[in-house]
C-alpha positions as CSV (number, residue, x, y, z in Angstrom):
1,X,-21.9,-18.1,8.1
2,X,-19.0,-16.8,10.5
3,X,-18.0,-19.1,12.7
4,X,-18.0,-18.1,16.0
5,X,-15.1,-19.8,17.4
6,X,-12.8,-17.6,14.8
7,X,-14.0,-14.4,16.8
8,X,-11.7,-14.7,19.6
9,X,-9.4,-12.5,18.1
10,X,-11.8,-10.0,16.9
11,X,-12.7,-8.1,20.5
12,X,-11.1,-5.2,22.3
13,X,-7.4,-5.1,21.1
14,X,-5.3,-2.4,19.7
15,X,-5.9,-1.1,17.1
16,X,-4.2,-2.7,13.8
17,X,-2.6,-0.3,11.0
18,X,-0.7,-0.5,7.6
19,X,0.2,2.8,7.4
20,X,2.7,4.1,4.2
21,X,3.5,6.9,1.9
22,X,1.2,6.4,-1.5
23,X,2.0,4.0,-4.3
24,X,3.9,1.6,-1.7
25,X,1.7,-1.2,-2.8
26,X,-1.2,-0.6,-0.6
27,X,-3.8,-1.4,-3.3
28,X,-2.5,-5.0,-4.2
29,X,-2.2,-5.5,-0.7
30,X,-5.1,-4.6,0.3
31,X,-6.7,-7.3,-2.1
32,X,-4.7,-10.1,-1.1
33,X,-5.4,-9.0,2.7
34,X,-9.3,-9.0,2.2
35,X,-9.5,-12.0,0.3
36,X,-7.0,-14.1,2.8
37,X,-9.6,-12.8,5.7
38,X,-12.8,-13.4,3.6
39,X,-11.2,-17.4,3.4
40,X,-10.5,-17.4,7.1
41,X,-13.8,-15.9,8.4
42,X,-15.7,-18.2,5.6
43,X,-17.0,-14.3,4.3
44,X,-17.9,-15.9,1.0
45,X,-17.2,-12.8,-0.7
46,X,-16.4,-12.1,-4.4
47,X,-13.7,-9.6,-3.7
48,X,-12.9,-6.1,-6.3
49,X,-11.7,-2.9,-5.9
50,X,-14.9,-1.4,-5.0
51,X,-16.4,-4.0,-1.9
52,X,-12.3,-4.5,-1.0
53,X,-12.8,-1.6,1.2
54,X,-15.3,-3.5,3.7
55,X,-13.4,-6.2,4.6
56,X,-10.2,-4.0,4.6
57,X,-10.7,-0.1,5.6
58,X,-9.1,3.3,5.0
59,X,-9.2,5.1,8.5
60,X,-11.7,7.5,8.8
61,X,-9.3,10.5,7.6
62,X,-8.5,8.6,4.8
63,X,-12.0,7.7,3.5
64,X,-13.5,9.5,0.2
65,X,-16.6,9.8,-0.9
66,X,-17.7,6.4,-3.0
67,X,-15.8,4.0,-0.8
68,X,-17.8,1.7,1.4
69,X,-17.5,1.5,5.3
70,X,-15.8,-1.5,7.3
71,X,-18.8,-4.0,7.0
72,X,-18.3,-6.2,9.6
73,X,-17.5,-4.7,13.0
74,X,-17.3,-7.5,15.8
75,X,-17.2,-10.5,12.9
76,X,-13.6,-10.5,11.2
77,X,-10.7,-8.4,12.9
78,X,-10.2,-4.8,11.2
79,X,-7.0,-3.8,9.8
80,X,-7.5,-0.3,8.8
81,X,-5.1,1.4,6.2
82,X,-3.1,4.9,6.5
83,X,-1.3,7.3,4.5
84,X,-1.3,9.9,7.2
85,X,2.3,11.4,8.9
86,X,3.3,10.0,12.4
87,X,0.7,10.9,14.5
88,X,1.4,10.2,18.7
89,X,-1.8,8.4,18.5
90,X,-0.7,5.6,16.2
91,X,2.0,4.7,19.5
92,X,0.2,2.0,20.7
93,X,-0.9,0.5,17.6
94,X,-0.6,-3.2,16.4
95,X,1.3,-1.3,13.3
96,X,3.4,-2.1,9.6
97,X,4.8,0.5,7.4
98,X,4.6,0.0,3.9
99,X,7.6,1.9,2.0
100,X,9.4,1.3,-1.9
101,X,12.1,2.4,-3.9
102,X,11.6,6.0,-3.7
103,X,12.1,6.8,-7.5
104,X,9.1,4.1,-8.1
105,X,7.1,5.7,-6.1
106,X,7.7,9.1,-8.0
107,X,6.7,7.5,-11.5
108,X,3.7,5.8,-10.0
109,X,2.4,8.7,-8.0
110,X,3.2,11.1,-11.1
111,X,0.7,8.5,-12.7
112,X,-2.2,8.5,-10.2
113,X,-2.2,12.5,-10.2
114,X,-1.8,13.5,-13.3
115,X,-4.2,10.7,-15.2
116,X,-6.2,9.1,-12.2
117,X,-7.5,11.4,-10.1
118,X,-6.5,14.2,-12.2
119,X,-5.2,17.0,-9.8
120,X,-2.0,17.7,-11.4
121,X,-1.2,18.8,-15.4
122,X,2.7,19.5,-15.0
123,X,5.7,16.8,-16.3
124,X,7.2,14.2,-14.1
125,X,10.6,16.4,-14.4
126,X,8.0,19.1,-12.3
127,X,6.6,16.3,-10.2
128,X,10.1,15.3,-8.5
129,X,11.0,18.9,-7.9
130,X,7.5,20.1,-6.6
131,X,7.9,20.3,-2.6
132,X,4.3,19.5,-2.3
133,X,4.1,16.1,-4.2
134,X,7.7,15.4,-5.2
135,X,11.0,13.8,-3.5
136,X,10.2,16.0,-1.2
137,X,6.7,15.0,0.4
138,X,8.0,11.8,0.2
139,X,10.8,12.2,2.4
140,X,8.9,14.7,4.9
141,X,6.4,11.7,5.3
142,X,9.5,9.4,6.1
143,X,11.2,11.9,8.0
144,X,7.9,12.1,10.4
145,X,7.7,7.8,10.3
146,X,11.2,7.2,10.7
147,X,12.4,7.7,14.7
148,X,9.3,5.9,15.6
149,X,10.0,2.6,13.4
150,X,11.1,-0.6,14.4
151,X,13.0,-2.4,11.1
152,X,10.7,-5.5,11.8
153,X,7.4,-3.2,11.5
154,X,8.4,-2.7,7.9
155,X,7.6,-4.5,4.6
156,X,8.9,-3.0,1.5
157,X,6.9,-3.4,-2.0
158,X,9.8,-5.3,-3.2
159,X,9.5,-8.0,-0.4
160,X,5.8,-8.5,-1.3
161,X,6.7,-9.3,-5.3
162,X,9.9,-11.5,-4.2
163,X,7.5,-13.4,-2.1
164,X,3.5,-12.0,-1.8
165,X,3.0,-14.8,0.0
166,X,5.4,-14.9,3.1
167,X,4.8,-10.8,3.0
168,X,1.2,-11.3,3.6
169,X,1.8,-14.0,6.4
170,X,4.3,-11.8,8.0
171,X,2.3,-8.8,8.1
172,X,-0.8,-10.9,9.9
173,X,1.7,-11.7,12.3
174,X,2.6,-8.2,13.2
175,X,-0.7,-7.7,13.1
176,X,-1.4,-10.1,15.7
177,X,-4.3,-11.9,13.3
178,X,-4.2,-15.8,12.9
179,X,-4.8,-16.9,9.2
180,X,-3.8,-20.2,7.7
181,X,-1.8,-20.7,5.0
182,X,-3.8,-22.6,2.9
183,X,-5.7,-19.3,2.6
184,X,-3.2,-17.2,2.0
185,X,-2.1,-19.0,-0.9
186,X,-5.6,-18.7,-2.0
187,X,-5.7,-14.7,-1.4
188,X,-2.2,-14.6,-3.4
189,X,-3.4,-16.5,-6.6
190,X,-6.3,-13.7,-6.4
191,X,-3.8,-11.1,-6.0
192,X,-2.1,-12.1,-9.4
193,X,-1.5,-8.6,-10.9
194,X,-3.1,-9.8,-14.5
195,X,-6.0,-11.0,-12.7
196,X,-6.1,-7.5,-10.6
197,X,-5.9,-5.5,-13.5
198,X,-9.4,-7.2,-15.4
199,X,-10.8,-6.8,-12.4
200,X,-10.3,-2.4,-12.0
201,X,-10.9,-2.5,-16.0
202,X,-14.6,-4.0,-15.5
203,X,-15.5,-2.9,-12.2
204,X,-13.0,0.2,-11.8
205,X,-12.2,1.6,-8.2
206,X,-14.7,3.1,-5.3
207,X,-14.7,6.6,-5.3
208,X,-12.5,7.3,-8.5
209,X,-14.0,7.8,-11.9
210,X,-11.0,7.5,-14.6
211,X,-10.4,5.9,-18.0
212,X,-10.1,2.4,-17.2
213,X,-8.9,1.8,-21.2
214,X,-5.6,3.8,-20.4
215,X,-2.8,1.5,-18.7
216,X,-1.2,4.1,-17.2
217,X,-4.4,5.7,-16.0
218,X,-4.9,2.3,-14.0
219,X,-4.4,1.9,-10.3
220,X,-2.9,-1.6,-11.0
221,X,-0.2,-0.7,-13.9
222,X,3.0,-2.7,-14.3
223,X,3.6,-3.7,-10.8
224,X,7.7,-3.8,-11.9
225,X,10.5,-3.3,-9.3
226,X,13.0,-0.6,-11.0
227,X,10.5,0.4,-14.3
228,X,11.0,4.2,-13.0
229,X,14.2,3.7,-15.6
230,X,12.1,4.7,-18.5
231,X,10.7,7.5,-17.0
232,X,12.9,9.3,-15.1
233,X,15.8,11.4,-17.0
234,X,19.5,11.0,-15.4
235,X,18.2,14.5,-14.4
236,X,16.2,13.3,-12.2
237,X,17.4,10.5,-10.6
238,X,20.5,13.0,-9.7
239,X,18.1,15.3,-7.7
240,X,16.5,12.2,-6.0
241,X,19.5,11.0,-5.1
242,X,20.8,14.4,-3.4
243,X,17.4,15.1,-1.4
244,X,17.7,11.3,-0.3
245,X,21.6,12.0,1.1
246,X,20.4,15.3,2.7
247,X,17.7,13.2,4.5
248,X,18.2,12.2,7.9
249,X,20.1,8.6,9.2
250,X,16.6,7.7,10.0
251,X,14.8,8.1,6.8
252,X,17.9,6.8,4.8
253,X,17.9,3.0,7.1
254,X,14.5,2.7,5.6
255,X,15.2,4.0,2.4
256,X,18.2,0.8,2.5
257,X,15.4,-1.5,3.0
258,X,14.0,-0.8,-0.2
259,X,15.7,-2.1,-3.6
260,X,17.3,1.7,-3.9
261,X,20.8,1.4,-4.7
262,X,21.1,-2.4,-5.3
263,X,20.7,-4.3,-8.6
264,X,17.4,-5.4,-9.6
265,X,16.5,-9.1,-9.6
């Protein structure tokens, strides 16, 4: 039963938003989002990858077919979730922006398309060249995000696995939601990336159909800051690095909030 003393927060605000280029960490958040809320609005709800997407929405542009819809309008506050460009419309928004070390994000991405969803059959070397899913995309998604960005409305991947649980607070904060600590704590032992991963290979992901027994087919794979180093030829990481210092001042500041360019921990 929801309490209704918790709905204050729930009425006619702005809209809320964790918007972010792909493979940023939106799944795992996500999780640890929807269980944290599920504690706080006493939800009672035994949390995967398929019912995660009641409790915690893609917007309606970024639904597919086999995903459930927001299930509790007016009950818990909804946080919906973005991968869309800068859009004039977002302005007003109660808003985070997830980002990552760009050359992660390449591997991971390569991943997704290529064994996941299956909608690309060429190498990773092709990947971080192709203008339509490469360094590229990536950056013209930054480029379109990056004017409009406020360095405290962003949370890198890396901060979220230095410390999920101070990540997750922070971006309730922004996101002008109240939930205790206590269940965040709870929402972050759920969020355990070991635990995440048993969880897509029995019960898999809405709206994707994918060989769960393949690691690297997996939505949740290593979870590692810097593991793009096995993947990514010298080759590559050259040509990332030149489309990254053609790229504007703006996209670079919040390129240097991710772990590019620094030593890994």
């Amino acid at each position: 039963m929801i309490r209704r003393d918790m709905l204050e927060q729930v009425g006619n605000v702005e809209r809320r938003l964790v918007c972010g280029y792909p493979k940023t960490g939106r799944t795992w958040l996500r999780f640890m989002m929807a269980n944290a809320l599920s504690e706080q609005y006493e939800l009672d709800a035994d949390i995967n990858l398929n019912n995660v997407y009641k409790i915690v929405p893609n917007e309606n542009q970024g639904v597919i077919d086999g995903q459930p819809a927001f299930g509790f309008n007016g009950d818990i506050p909804k946080v919906e979730m973005s991968h869309r460009k800068y859009s004039p419309e977002f302005e007003h928004s109660r808003l985070v922006f997830m980002t990552r070390d760009p050359r992660d994000i390449m591997v991971s991405h390569w991943f997704h398309d290529t064994l996941q969803v299956n909608i690309y059959e060429g190498t990773l070397n092709q990947y971080v060249r192709d203008e339509n899913k490469g360094i590229a995309a990536f950056l013209g998604h930054l480029e379109s995000w990056a004017p409009h960005l406020e360095d405290s409305q962003v949370v890198t991947y890396e901060d979220m696995r230095r410390s999920p649980h101070s990540a997750v607070s922070y971006i309730f904060e922004r996101l002008g939601i109240h939930v205790g600590d206590e269940n965040i704590e709870k929402a972050v032992a759920r969020g355990e990336i070991s635990r995440m991963q048993r969880l897509e290979t029995e019960y898999g992901i809405a709206g994707h159909d994918y060989d769960r027994s393949d690691p690297d087919a997996r939505r949740i794979r290593a979870g590692k800051i810097g593991g793009y180093v096995r993947y990514l030829s010298d080759y590559d990481q050259i040509y990332i690095d030149n489309a990254i210092n053609a790229a504007t001042d703006a996209a670079q500041r919040i390129i240097a909030m991710t772990a590019y360019d620094r030593a890994y921990e």
